[in-house]
C-alpha positions as CSV (number, residue, x, y, z in Angstrom):
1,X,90.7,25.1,108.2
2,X,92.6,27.9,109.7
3,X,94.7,30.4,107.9
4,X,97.5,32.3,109.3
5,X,97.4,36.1,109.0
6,X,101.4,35.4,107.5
7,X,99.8,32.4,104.4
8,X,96.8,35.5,104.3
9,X,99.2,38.0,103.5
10,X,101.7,36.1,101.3
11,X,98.4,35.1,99.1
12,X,97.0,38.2,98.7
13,X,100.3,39.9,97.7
14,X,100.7,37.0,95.0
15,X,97.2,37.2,93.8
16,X,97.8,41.5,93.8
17,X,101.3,40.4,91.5
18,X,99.2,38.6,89.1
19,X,96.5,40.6,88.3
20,X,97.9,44.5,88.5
21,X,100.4,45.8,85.7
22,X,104.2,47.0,86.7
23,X,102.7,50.9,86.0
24,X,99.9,50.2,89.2
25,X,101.7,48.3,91.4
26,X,104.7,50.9,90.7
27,X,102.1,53.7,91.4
28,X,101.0,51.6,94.6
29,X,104.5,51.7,95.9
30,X,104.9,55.4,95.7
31,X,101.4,56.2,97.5
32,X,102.8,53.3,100.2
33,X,106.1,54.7,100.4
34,X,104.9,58.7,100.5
35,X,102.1,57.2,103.9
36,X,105.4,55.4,105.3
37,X,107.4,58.3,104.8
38,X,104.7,61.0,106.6
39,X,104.1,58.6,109.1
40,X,107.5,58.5,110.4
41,X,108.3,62.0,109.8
42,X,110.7,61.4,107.2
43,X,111.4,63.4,103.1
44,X,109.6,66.5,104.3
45,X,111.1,69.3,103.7
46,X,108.4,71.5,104.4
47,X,109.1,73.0,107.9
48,X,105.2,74.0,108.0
49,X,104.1,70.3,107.9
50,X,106.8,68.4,108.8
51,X,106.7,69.0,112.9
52,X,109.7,71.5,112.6
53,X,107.4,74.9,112.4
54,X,104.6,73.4,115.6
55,X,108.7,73.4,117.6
56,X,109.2,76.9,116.7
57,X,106.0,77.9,117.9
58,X,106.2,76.2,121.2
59,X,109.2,76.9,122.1
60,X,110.8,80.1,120.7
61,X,108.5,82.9,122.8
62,X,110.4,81.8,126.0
63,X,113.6,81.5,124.6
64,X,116.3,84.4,125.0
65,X,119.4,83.1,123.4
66,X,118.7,80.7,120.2
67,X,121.8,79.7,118.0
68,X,121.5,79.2,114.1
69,X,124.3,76.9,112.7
70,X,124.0,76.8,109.3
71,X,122.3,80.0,109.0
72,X,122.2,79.8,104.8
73,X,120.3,82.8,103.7
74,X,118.3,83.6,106.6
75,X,115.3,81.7,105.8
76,X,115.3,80.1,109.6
77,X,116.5,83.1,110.7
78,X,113.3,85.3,109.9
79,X,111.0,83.0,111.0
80,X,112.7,82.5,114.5
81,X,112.2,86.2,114.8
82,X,108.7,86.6,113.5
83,X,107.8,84.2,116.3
84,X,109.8,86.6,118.8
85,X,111.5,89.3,117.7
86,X,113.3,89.9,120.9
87,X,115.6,86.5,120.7
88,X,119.5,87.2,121.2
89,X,119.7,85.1,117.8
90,X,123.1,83.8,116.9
91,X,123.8,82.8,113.1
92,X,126.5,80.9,111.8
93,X,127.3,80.6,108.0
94,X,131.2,79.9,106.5
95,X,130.2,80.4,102.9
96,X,131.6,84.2,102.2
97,X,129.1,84.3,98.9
98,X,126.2,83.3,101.1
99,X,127.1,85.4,104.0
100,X,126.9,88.3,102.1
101,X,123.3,87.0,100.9
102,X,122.5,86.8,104.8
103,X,123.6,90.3,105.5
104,X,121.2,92.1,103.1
105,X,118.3,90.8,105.5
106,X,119.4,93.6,107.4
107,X,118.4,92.0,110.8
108,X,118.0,94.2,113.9
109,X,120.9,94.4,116.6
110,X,120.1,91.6,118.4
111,X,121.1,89.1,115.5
112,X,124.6,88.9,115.3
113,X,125.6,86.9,112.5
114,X,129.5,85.3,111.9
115,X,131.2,84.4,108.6
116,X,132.3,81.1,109.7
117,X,131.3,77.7,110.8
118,X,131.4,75.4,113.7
119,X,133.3,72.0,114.0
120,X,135.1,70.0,116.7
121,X,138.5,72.3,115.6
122,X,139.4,75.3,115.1
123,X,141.2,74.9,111.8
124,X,140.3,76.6,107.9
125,X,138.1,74.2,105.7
126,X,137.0,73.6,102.2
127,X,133.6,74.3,101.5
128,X,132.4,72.5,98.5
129,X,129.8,74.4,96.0
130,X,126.5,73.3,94.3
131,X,125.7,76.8,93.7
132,X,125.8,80.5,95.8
133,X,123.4,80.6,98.6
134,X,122.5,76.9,98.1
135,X,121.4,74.7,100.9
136,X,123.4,71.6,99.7
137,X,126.7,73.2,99.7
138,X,128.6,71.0,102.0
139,X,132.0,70.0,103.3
140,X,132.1,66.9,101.6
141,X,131.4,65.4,98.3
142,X,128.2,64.6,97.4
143,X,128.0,61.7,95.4
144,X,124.9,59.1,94.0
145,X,122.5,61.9,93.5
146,X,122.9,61.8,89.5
147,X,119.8,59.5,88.7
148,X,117.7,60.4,91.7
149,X,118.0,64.1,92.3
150,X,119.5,65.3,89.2
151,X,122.5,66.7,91.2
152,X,126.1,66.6,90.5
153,X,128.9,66.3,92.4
154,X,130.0,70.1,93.3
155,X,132.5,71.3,91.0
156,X,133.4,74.4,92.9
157,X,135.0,75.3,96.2
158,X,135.3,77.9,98.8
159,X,137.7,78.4,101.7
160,X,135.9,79.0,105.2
161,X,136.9,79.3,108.7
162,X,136.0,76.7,111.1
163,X,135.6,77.0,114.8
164,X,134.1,75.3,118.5
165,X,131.2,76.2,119.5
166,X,132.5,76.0,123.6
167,X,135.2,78.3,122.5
168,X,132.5,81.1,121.1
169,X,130.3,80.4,124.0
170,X,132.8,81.6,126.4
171,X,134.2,84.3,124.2
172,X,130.7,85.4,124.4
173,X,129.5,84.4,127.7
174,X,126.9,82.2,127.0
175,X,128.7,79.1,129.0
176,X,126.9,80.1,131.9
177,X,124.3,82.0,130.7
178,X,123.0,78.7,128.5
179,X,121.7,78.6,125.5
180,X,117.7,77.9,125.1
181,X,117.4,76.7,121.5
182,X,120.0,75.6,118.8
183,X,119.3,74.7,115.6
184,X,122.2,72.9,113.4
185,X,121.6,72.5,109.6
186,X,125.1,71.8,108.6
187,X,124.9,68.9,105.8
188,X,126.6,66.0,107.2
189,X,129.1,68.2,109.7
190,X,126.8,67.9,112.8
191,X,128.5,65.1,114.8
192,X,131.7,67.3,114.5
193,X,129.8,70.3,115.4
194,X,128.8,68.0,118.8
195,X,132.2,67.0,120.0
196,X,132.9,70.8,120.1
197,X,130.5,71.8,122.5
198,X,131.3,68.8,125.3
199,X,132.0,71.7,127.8
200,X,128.3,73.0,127.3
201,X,126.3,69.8,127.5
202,X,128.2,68.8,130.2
203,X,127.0,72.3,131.7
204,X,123.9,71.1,130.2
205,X,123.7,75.0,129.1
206,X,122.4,73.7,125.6
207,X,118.7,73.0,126.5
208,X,117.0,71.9,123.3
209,X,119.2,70.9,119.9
210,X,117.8,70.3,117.1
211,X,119.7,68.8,114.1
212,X,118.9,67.2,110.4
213,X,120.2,63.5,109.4
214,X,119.3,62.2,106.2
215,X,121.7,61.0,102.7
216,X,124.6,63.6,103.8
217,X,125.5,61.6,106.8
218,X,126.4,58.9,104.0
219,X,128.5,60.9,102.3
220,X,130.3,62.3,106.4
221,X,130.2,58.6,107.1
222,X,128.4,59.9,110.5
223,X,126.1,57.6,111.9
224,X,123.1,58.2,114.3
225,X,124.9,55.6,116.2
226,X,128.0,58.0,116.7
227,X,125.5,61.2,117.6
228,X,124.0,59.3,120.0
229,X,127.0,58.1,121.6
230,X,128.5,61.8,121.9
231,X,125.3,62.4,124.3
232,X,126.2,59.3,126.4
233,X,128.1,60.6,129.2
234,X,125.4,63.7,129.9
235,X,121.7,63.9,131.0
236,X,120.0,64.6,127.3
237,X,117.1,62.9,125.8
238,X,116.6,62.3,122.1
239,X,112.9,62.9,120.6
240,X,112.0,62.4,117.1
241,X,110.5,65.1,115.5
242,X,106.9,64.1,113.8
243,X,104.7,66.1,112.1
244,X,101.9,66.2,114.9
245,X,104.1,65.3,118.2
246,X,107.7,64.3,119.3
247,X,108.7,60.2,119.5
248,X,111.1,59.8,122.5
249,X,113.3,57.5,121.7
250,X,115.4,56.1,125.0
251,X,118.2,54.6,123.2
252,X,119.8,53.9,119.7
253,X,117.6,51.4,117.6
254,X,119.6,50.7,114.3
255,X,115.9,50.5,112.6
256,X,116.4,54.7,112.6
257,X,119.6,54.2,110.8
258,X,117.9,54.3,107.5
259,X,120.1,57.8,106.2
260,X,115.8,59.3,104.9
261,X,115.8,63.0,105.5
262,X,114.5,63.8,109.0
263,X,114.9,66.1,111.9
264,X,115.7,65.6,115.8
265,X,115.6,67.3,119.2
266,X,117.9,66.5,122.0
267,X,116.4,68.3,125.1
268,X,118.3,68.7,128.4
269,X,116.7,66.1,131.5
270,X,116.7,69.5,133.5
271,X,114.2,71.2,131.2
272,X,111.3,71.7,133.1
273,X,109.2,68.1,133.1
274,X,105.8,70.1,131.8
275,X,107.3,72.0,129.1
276,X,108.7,67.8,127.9
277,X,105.0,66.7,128.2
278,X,103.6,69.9,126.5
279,X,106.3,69.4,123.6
280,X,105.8,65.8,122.9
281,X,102.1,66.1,122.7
């Protein structure tokens, strides 16, 4: 008698129900989920094994002008310029606590760093606090990490400045000049941080973006589906960033839409063809 692979599977699983306790097959499902997880590149923060750091590497020796939004404490920063000291590096960070906690890197002149933020607007914000120099800090409330984080809801605020990034990139000249490399970290705020920089993708003077989604685009009510729209009308293609190579992905799939820590790269279609085959493999 034959036996589908489906009635194979279904009876297994029963027989692996009825003979494990709850503690194994709970311990089961947390080995599963930590393989699924790696696999797809997702809930690693650890930019040495999660694809981010091999990016770096590749990349940022042949880069001249590389933008930091959501600069933090410098972390990025440093590591940006131990792979080439000579970058025209760009940071961006609102918070005035953590700016100052930025400054005391005392970087060399060719870091300029700014004491606000970028958005869609220029306009003065509210920038909500789980702590000075903390990562989370965000400008929205983040809520539902109680039970599984051990987080609460930011109690304290700051006030921060806000502004384009097409507006600093022709202050500073960089419209035409391009930008190699920009990294945005900006806890939810990255689809606003897109739709004020329409003038330089559509110069396609932003050559590789890279930007986090994961549980804060809940709380921004930002969908991958919006993000990917904003790069509709101009030649960009998304990529997936995976621990050991990039996954091109043509087109929105909602089966990404799954709000799991992970990180991205939009890369200009006028990047050089080799350097796109040497990234993704």
């Amino acid at each position: 008698m034959k036996i589908s692979k489906y009635n194979f599977s279904k009876n297994f699983l029963k027989s692996v129900r009825r003979y494990t306790s709850a503690y194994f097959s709970a311990f089961v499902y947390q080995m599963c989920s930590k393989y699924v997880y790696a696999y797809r590149g997702e809930n690693n923060g650890n930019i040495k094994t999660n694809g981010e750091l091999r990016i770096i590497n590749k990349l940022l020796p042949n880069c001249h002008t590389v933008l930091d939004v959501g600069a933090n404490k410098g972390e990025w920063a440093k590591l940006a310029l131990k792979v080439n000291l000579r970058l025209n590096l760009h940071c961006f960070e609102p918070s005035p606590s953590t700016f100052k906690l930025l400054n005391e890197n005392n970087f060399p002149l060719n870091v300029i760093c700014n004491n606000f933020g970028l958005s869609s607007t220029n306009e003065s914000a509210v920038l909500k606090i789980f702590g000075n120099g903390s990562a989370l800090n965000s400008l929205y409330s983040r809520r539902g990490l109680e039970d599984g984080y051990g987080l609460l809801p930011q109690k304290h605020e700051e006030a921060i400045l806000l502004k384009t990034l097409d507006e600093y990139c022709e202050r500073n000249e960089l419209l035409e000049d391009g930008v190699d490399f920009c990294k945005i970290d900006v806890e939810g705020h990255e689809l606003e941080v897109f739709k004020g920089m329409t003038k330089m993708l559509g110069n396609e003077a932003l050559r590789v973006i890279q930007f986090e989604y994961g549980g804060c685009n809940i709380d921004s009510r930002a969908l991958l589906k919006d993000i990917f729209s904003i790069f509709e009308p101009y030649e960009y293609t998304f990529y997936k960033i995976l621990p050991r190579k990039l996954l091109k992905v043509d087109r929105y799939d909602q089966r990404y839409e799954n709000f799991q820590y992970q990180n991205w790269l939009v890369i200009a279609n006028n990047l050089d063809s080799y350097l796109q085959q040497d990234l993704q493999g």
